[in-house]
N, CA, C and O atoms as a GROMACS GRO file, in nm:
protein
  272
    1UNK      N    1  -0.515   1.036   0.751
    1UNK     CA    2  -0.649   0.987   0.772
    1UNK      C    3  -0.643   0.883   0.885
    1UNK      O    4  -0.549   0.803   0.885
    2UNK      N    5  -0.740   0.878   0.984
    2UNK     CA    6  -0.774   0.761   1.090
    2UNK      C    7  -0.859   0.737   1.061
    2UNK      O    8  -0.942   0.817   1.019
    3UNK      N    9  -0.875   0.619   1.071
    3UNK     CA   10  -1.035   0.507   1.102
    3UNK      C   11  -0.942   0.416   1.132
    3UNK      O   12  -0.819   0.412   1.130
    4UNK      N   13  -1.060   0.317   1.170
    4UNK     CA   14  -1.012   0.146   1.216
    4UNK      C   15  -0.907   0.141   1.292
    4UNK      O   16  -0.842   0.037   1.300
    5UNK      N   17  -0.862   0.284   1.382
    5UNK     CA   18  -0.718   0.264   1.483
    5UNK      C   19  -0.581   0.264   1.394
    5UNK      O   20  -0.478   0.207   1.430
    6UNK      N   21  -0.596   0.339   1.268
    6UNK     CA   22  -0.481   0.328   1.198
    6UNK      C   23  -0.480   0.448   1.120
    6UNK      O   24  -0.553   0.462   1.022
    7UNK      N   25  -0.373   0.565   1.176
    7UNK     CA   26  -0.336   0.672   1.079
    7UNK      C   27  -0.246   0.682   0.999
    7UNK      O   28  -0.129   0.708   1.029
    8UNK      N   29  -0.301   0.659   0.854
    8UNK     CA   30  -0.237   0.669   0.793
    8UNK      C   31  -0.201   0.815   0.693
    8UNK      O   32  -0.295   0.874   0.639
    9UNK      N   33  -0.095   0.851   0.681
    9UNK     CA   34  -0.039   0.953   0.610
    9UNK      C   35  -0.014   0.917   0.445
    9UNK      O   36  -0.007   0.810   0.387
   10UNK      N   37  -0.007   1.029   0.408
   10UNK     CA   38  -0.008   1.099   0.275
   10UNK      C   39   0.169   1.001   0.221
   10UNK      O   40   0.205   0.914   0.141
   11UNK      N   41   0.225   1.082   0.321
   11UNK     CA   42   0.388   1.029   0.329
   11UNK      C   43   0.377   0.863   0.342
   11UNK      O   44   0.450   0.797   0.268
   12UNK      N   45   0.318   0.818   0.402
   12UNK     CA   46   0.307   0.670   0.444
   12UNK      C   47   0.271   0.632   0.249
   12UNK      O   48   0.348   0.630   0.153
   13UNK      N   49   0.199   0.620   0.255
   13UNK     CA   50   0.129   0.558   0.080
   13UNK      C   51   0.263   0.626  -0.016
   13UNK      O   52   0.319   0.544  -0.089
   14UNK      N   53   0.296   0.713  -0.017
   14UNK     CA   54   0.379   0.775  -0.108
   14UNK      C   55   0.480   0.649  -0.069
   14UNK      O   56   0.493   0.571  -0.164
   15UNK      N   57   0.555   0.610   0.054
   15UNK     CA   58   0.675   0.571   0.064
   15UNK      C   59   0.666   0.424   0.078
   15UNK      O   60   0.755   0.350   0.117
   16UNK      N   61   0.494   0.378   0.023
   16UNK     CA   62   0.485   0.206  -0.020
   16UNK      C   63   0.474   0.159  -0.149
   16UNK      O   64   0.480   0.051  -0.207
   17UNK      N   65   0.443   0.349  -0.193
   17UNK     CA   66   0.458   0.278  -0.362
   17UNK      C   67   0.589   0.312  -0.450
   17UNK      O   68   0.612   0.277  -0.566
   18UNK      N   69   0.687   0.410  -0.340
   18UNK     CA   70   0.836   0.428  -0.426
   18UNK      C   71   0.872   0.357  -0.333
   18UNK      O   72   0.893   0.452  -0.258
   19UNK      N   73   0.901   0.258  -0.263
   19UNK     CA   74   0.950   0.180  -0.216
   19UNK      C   75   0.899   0.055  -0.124
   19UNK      O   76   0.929   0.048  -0.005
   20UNK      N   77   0.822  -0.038  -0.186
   20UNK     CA   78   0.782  -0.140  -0.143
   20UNK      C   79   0.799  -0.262  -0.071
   20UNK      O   80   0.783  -0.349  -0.157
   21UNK      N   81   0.818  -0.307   0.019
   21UNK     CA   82   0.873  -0.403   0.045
   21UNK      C   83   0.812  -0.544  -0.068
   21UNK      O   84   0.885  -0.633  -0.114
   22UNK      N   85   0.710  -0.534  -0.085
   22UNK     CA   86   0.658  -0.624  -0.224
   22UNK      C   87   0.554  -0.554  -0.316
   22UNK      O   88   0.482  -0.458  -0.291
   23UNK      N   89   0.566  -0.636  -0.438
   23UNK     CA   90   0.501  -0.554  -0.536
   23UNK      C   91   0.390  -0.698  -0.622
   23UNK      O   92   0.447  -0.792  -0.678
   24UNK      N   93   0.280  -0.691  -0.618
   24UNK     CA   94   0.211  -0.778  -0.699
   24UNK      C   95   0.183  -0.691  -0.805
   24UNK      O   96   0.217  -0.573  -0.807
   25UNK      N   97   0.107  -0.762  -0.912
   25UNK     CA   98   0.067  -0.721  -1.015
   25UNK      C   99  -0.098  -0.767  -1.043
   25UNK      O  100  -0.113  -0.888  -1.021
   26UNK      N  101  -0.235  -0.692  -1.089
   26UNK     CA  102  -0.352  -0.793  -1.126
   26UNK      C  103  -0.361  -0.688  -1.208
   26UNK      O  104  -0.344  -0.571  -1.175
   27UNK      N  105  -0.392  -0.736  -1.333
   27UNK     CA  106  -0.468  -0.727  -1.452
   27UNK      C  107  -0.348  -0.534  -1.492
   27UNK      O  108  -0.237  -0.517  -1.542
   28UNK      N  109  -0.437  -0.450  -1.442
   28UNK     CA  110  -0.350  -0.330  -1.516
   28UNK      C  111  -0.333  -0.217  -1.342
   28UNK      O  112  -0.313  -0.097  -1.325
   29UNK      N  113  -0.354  -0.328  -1.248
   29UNK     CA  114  -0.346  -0.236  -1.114
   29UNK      C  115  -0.181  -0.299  -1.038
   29UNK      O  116  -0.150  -0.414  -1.068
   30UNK      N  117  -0.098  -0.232  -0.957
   30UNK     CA  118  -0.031  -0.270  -0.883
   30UNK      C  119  -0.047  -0.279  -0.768
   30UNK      O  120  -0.091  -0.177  -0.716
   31UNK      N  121  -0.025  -0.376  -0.692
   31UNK     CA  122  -0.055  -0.378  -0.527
   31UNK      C  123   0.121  -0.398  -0.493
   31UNK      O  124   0.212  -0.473  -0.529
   32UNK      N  125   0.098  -0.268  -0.388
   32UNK     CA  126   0.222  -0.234  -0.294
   32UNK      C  127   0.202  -0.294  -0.160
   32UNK      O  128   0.101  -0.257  -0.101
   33UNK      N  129   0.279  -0.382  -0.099
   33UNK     CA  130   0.300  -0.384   0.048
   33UNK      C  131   0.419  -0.324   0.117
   33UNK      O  132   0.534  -0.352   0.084
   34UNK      N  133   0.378  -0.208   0.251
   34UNK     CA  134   0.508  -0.202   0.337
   34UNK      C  135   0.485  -0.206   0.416
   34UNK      O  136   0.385  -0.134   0.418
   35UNK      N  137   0.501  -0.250   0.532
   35UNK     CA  138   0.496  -0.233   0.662
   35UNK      C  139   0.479  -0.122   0.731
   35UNK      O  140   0.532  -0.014   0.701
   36UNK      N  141   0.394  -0.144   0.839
   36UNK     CA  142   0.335  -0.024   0.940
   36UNK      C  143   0.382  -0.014   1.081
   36UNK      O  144   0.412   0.091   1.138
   37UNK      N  145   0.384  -0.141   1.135
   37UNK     CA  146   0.422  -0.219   1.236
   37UNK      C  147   0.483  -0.340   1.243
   37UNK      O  148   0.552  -0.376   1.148
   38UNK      N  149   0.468  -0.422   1.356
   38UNK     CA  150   0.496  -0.534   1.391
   38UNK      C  151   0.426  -0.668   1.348
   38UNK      O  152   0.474  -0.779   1.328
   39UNK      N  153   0.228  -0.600   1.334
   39UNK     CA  154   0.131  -0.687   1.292
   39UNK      C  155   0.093  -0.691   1.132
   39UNK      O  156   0.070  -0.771   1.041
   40UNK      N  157   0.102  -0.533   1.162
   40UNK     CA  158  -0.005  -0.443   1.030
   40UNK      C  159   0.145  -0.433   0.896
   40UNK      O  160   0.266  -0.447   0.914
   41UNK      N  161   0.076  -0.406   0.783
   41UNK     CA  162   0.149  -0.338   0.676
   41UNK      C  163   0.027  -0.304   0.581
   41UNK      O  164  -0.083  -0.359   0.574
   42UNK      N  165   0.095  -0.165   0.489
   42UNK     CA  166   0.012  -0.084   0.431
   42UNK      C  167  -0.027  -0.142   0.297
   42UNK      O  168   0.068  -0.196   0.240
   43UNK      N  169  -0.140  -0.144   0.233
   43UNK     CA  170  -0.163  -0.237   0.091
   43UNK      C  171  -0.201  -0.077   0.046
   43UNK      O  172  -0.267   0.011   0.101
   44UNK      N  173  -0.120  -0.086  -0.090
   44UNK     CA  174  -0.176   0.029  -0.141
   44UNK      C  175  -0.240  -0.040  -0.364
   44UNK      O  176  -0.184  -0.112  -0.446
   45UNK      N  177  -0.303  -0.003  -0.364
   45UNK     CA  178  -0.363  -0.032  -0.498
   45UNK      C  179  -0.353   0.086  -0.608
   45UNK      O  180  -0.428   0.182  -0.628
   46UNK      N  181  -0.243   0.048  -0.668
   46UNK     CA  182  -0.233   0.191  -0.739
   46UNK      C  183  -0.221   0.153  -0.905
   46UNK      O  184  -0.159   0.050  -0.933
   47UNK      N  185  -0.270   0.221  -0.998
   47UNK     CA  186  -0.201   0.234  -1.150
   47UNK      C  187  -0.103   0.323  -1.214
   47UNK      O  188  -0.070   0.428  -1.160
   48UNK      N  189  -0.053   0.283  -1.335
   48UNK     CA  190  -0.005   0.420  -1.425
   48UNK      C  191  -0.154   0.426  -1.524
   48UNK      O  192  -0.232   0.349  -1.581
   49UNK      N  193  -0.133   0.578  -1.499
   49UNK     CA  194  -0.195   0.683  -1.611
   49UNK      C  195  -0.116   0.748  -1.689
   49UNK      O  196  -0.080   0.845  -1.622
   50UNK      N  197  -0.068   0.754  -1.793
   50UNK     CA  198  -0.002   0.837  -1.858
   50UNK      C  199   0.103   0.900  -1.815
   50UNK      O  200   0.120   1.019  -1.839
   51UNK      N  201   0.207   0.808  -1.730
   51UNK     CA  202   0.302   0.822  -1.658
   51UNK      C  203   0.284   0.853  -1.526
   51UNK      O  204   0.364   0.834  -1.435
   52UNK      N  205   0.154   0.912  -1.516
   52UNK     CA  206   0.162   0.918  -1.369
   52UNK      C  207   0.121   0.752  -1.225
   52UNK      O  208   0.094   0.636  -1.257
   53UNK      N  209   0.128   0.784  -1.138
   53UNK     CA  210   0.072   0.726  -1.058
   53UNK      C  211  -0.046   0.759  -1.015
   53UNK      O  212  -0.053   0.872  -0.967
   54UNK      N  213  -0.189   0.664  -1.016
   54UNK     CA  214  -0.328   0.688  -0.937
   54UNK      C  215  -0.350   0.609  -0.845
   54UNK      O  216  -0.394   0.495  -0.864
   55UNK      N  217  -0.318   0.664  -0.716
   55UNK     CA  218  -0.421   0.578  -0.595
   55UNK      C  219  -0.511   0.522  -0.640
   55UNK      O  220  -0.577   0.597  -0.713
   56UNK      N  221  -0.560   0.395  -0.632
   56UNK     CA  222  -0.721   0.337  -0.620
   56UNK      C  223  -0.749   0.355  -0.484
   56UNK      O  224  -0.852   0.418  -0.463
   57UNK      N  225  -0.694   0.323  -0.398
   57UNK     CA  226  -0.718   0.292  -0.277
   57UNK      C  227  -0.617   0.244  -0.191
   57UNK      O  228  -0.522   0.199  -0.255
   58UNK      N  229  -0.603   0.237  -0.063
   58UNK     CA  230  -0.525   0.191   0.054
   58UNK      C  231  -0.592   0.124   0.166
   58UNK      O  232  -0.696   0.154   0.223
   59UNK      N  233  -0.512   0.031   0.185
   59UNK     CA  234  -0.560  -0.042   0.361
   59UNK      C  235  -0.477  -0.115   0.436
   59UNK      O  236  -0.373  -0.162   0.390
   60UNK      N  237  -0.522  -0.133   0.575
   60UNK     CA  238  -0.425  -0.156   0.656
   60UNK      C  239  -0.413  -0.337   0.633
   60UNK      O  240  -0.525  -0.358   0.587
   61UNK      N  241  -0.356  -0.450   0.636
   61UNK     CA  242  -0.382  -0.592   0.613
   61UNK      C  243  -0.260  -0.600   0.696
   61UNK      O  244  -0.163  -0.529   0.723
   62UNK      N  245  -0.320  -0.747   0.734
   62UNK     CA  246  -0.220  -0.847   0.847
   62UNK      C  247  -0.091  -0.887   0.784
   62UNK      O  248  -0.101  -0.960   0.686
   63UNK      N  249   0.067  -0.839   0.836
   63UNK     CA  250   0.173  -0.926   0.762
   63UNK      C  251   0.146  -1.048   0.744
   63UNK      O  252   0.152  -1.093   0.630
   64UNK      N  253   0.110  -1.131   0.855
   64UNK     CA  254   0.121  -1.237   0.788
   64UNK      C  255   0.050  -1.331   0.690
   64UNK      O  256   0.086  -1.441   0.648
   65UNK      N  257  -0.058  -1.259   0.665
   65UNK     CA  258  -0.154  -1.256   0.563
   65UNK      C  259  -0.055  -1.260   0.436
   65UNK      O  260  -0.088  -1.339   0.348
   66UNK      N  261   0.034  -1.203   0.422
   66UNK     CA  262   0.070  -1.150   0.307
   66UNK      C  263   0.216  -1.179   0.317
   66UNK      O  264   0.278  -1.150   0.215
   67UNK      N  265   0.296  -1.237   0.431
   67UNK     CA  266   0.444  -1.276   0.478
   67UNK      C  267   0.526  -1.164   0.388
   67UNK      O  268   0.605  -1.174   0.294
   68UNK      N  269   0.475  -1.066   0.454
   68UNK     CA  270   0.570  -0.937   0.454
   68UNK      C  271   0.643  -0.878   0.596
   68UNK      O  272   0.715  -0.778   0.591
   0.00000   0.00000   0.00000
């Protein structure tokens, strides 16, 4: 997917939530950060369902927003 000057892939989100460079936690959601670039890194918002993993959503956010 592109918008906002940032394509992001299927593979990209898959490879921030099995391997994160950081992992928060709120309430029953996980937030993944990995890096995209130099500026950018990928926030992905995901849960377990019944073992699985559900996307909520993804976006692009500033490292240093987040000192990743």
């Amino acid at each position: 997917m592109k918008k906002y000057r940032f394509e992001i892939s299927e593979t990209s989100i898959r490879e921030a939530v099995m391997n994160p460079s950081r992992v928060d936690r709120k309430d029953d959601q996980m937030l993944a950060l990995k890096p995209l670039d130099r500026e950018y890194a990928l926030r992905v918002v995901y849960r377990m369902v019944n073992d699985n993993i559900v996307v909520v959503t993804f976006y692009p956010v500033r490292r240093e927003r987040f000192n990743v």
